[in-house]
VORO-777248 format. One record per atom (N, C-alpha, C): residue in one letter; x, y, z. Coordinates in steps of 0.02 Angstrom, whole numbers, plus 50000, padded with zeros to 5 digits. Atoms other than C-alpha are relative to their C-alpha. Layout:
residues N
aXYZ/...
end
This chain:
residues 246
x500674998749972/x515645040449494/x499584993649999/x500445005850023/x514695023349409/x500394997050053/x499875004649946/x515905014349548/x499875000350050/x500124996249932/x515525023749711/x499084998750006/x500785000950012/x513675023649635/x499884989650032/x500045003849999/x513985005249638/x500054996050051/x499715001849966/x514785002849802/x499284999950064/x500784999649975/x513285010749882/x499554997950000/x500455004750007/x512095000549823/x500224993150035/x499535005949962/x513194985649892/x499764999750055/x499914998549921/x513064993050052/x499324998450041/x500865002549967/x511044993450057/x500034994350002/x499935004850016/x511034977650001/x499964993350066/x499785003949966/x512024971450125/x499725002250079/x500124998549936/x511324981150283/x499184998150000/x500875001850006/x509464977850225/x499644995150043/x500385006049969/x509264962450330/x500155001150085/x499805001449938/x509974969750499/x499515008150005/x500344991949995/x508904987950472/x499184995050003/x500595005949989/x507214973450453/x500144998550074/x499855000449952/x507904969050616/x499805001650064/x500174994649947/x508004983450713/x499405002949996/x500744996949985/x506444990550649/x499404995350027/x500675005350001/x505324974550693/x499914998449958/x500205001450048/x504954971250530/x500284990549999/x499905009350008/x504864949550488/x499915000449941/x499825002550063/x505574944150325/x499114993850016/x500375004050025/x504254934150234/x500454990950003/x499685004849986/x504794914750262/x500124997449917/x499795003150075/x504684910750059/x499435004249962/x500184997450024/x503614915449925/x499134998650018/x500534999349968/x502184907449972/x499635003250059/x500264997849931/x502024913950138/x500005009949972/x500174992650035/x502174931450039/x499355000749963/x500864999250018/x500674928549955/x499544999850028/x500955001649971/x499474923050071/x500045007950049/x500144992949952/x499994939450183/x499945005249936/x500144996850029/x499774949250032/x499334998549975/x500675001950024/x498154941949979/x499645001050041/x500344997249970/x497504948250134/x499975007450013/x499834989850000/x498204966850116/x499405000949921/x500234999150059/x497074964449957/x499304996250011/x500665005249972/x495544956050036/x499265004849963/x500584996150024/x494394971349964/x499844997749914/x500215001150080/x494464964149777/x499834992650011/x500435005750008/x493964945649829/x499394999949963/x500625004150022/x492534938349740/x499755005149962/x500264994450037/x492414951549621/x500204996549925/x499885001950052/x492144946049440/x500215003749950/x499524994450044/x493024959949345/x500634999750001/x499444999749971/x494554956149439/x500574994549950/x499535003450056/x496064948649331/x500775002050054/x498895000649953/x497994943649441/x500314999149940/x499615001350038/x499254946149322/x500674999950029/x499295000249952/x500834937949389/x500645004449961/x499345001650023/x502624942649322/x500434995950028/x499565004849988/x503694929349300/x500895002649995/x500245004649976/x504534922049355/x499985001550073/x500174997649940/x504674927849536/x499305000450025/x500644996949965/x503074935349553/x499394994650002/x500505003850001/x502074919449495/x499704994150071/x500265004249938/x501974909049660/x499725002550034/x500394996149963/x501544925549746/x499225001049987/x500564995150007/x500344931849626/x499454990450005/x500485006250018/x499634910749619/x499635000350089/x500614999649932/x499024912949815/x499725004149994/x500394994350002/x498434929149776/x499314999749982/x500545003050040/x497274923349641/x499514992750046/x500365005849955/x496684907349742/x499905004650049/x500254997249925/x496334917349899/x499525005349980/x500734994150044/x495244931449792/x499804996749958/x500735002550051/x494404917849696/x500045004549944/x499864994850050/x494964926949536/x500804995549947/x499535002850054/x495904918949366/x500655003850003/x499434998550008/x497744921049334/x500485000049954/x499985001550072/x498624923949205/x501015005450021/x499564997249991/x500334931349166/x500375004449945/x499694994850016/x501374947149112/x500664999549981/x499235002049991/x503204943749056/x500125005649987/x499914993550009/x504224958249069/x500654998950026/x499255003849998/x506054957649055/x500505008450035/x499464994549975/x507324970049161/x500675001549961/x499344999250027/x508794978549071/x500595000350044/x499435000249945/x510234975349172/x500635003149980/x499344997950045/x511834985049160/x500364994750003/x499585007750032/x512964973849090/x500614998250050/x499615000549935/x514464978149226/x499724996850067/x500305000749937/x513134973849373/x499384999949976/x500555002850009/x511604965149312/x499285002950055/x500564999849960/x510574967149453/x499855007750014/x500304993550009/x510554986349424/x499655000549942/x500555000050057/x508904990349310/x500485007849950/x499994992850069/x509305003149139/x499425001049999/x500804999050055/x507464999549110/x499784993350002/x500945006449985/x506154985749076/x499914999449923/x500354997250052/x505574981148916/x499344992450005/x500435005149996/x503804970848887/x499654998849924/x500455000850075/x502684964348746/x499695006849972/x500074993350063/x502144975948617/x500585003949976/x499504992150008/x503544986448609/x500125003650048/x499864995049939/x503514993248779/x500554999650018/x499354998149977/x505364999848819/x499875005850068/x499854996749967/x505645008048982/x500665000850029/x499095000849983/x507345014449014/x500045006950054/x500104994849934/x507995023849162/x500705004849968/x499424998150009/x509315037049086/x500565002050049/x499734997749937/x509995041849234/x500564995250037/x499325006049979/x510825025649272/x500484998649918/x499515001450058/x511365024349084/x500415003850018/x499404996050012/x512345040149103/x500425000850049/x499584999649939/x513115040349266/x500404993049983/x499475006650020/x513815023549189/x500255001549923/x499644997350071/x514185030649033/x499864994249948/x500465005050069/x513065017448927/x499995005049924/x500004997750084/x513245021048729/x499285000049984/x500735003250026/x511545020248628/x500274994949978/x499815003650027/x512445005448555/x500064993950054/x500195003049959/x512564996948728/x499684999150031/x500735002349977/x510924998248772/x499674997049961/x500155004250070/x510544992248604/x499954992050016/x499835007549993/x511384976148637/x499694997250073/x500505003849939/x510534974248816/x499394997449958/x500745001249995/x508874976548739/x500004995449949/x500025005650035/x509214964948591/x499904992250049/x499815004849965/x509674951648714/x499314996850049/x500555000849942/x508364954748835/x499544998349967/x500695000050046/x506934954848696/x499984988949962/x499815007450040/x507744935448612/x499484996850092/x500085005049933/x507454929448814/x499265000950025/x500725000150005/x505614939148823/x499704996649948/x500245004650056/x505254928348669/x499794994550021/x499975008850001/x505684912948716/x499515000250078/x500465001449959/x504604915948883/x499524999449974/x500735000550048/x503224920448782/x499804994849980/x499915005150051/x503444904848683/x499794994350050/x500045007849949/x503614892648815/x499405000850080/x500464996549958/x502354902048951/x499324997349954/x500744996450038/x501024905848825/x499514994949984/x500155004250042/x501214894548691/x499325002249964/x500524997450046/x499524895548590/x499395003850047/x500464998249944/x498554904148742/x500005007449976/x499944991150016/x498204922148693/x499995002850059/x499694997149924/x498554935048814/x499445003250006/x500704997949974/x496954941648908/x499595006149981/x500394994850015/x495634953248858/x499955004650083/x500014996449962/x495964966848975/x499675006150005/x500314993050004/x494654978748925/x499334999950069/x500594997949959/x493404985149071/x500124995650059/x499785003849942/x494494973249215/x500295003750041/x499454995549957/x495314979049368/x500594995550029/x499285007049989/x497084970249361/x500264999750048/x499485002749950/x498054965449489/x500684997449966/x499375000150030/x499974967849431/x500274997850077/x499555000149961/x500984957549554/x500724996550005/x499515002349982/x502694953449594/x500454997150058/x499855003049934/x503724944349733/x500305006550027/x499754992349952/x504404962449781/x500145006049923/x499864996450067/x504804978849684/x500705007250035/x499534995649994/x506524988349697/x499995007549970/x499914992950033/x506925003749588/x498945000049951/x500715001450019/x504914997649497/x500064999949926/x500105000250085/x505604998349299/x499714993849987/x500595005350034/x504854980849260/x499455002250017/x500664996449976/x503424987049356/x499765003649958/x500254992850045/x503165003549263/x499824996449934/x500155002350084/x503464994049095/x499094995149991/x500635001649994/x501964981949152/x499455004249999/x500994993650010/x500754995449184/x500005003649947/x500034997450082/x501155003149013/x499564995149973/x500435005750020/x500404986348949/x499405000450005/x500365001249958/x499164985649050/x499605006649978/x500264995049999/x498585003649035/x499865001649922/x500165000750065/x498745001848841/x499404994949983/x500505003850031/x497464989248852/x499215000050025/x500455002549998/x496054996148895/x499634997850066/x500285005449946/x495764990949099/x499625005650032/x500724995349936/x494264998549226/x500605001350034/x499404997749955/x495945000249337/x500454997250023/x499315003349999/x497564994449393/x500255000650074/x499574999749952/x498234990649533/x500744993250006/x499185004049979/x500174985649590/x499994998550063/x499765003649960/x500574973949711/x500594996050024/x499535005649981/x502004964249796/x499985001250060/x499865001349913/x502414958749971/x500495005350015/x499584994149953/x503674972350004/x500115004749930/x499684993850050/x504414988049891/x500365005250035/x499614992549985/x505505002649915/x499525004950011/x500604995749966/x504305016750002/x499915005349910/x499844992350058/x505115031049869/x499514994149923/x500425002350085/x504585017849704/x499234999050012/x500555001149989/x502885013449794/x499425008949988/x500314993149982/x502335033949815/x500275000749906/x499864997750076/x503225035749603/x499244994149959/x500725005750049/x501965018749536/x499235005350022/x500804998049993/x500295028249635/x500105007249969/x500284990850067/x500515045349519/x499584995849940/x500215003950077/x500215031649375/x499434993350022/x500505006749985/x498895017749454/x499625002950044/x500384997249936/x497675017949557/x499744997450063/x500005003949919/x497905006749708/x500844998750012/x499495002649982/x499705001749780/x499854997050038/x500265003549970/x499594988649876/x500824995250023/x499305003349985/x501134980049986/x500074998650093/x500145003049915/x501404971150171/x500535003750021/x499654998949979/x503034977650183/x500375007049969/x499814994450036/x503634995450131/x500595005450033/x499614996149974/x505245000950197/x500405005749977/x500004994850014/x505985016550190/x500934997949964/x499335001650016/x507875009250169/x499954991949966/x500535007450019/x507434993450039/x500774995649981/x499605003950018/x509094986849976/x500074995649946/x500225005550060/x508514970049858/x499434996050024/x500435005049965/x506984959149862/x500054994350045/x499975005649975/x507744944649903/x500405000250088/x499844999349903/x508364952450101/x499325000750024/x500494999049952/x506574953550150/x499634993749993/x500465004950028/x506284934250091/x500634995450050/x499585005449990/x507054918850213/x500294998549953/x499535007050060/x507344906250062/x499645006649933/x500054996350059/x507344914849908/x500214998349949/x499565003550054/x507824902649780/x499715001649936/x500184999450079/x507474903249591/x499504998849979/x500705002350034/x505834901149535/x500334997949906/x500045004850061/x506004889249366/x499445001749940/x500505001750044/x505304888949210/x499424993450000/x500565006749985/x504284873549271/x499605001550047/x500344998249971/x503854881449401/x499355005649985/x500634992650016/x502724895249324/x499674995949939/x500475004250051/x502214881749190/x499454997550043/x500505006649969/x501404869349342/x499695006950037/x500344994249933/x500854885849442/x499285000249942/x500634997450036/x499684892449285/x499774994050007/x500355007649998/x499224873049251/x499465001450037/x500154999649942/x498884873549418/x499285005450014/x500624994650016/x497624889749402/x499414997549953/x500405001750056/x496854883149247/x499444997550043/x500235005349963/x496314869149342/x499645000250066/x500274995449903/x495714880049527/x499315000049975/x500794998250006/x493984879449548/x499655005950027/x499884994149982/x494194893649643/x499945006249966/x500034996850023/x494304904249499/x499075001849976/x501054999149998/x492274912849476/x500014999649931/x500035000750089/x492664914349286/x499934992549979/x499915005050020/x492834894449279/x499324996750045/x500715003949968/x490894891649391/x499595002449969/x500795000550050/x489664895049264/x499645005450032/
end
């Protein structure tokens, strides 16, 4: 069953960029060019000083860095690590994020016949590698007072939405005036599951047959740990941001 399950997914995957096609739909040319068309699907929270972009890295930080520059609004970031099954990585178990937030999807454990002992060892694994982001992201920067803000959670796209979900646990544990999720495209079915739990969705591209983020992106290369170092820098430094004009 976990193989057929597996094969299928293959299949979206692989038809995702010729179903964009036929429907009209235009892949985003990179990440930047995903942000600035998403920073206009989001044009109603500009210049609002309550407003807080919290990227996830690393993907989501180039998106969510036009976002933030184009709504004049600080940026800051969310690490939040995907459990991957261990046979096929790029299928989510779950999500887990700072504090303690674990989100696991059982449904894919058991149709793969995951132990508690091998989810164990994902989430050990995954939690050493959310560390060391933390560590090298953060460093001595505390992570944002999110009480009485309305966040902006975004990512460069959102598939099945477990990192997602695990973010807005965070997020919703801390405290915010309201939450909204964003990325340049998502799966229709995970976009309609995030708005039971938030209270904006927000996305340029929302197809009904989604496949993987990276078929609705031309170039889609790796975003770097340097890269999400010089991006925040980069924010610090925006004059753009209304929190940093007196």
């Amino acid at each position: 069953m976990g193989s057929s399950w597996v094969g299928a997914f293959q299949t979206a995957v692989a038809t995702t960029a010729q179903v964009a096609l036929t429907c009209g739909m235009r892949r985003f040319r990179d990440r930047v060019d995903a942000g600035v068309q998403l920073a206009e699907k989001l044009a109603a929270y500009a210049e609002r000083r309550d407003v807080l972009v919290l990227a996830l890295p690393r993907g989501g930080v180039p998106v969510a860095y036009e976002v933030a520059r184009r709504l004049r609004a600080p940026l800051d970031l969310l690490v939040v690590r995907k459990l991957g099954l261990p046979s096929h990585p790029e299928l989510a178990i779950g999500a887990i994020a700072r504090g303690g937030v674990k989100i696991l999807e059982p449904r894919v454990s058991e149709r793969f016949g995951l132990s508690p002992a091998d989810i164990a060892a994902v989430v050990r694994r995954e939690t050493a590698e959310l560390h060391r982001r933390e560590a090298l992201y953060r460093g001595d920067r505390p992570f944002p007072d999110l009480r009485g803000r309305t966040v902006l959670l975004v990512d460069d796209g959102i598939a099945t939405g477990a990192t997602m979900r695990a973010a807005v646990a965070v997020v919703a544990g801390n405290s915010p005036a309201s939450i909204v999720v964003a990325a340049p495209t998502m799966a229709e079915e995970t976009a309609r599951d995030l708005a039971r739990s938030v209270d904006d969705v927000v996305s340029v591209i929302t197809p009904t047959q989604f496949g993987s983020v990276g078929e609705w992106y031309e170039e889609f290369s790796q975003t770097t740990d340097g890269d999400v170092k010089r991006l925040l820098e980069a924010s610090d430094g925006d004059p753009a941001s209304p929190d940093q004009e007196g």
